[in-house]
C-alpha positions in Angstrom: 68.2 80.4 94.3 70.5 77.8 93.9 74.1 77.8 93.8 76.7 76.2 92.3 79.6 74.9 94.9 83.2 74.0 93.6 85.7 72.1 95.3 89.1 72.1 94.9 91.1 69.4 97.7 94.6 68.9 97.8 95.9 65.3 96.3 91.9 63.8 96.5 92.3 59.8 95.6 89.6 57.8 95.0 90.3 56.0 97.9 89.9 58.8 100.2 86.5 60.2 98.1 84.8 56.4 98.2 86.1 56.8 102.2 84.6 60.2 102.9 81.2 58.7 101.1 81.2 55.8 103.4 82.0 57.7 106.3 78.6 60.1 105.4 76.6 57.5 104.6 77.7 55.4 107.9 76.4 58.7 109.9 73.3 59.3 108.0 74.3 62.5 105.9 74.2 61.0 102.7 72.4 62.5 100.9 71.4 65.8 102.5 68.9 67.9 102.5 69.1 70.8 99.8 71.8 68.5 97.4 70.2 68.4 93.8 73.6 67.2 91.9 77.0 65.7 93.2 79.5 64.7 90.7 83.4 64.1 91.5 85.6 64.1 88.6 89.2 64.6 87.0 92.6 62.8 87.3 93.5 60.1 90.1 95.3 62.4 93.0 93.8 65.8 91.7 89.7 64.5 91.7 87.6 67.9 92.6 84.1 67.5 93.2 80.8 70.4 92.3 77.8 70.3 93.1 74.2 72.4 93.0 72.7 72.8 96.2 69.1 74.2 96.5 70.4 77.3 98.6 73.5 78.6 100.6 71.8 77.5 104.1 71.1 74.4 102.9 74.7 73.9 102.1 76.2 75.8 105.1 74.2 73.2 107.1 75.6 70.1 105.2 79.1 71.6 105.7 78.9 71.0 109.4 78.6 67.8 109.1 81.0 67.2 106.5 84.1 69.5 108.2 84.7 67.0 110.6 84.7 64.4 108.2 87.5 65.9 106.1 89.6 66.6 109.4 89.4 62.8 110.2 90.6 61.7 106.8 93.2 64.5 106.3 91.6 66.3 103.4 92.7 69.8 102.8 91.4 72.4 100.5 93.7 74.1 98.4 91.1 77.3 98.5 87.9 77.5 99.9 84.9 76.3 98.2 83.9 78.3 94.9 80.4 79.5 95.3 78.3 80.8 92.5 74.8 82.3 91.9 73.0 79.6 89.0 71.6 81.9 86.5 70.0 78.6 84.6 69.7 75.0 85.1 68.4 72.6 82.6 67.9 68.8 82.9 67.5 66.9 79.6 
């Protein structure tokens, strides 16, 4: 089943997101396995990112690879990641 994953970091620029992209594509994680939508959106300083990933593991996996990432360019989390169960998904 797949799941919806919010994201909620503390004071995310764009700056840091297009750094934290680079950084994942540099090391070949980008894009991974399982992802079937990324979008980052909202306000310069306060961007939050969602995504759908295909299932939990697949996502769990991904985030082992992107913790480090985070740590390097001082990204915190406000909360941990929101997961949810996707009842539907439609693509028009």
């Amino acid at each position: 089943m797949s799941i919806l994953v919010r994201f909620s970091p503390e004071s995310l620029t764009a700056d840091k997101y297009n750094d934290i992209k680079r950084r994942l594509n540099d090391s070949g994680h980008w894009p991974p396995d399982g992802l079937e939508y990324h979008t980052c959106f909202g306000t310069e300083g306060q961007l939050k990112v969602s995504e759908i990933w295909a299932s939990n593991g697949q996502f769990e996996a991904f985030g082992e690879k992107l913790g480090p990432i985070l740590n390097e360019v001082g990204l915190t989390q406000s909360q941990p990641p929101e997961l949810l169960d996707i009842y539907n998904q439609e693509r028009f």
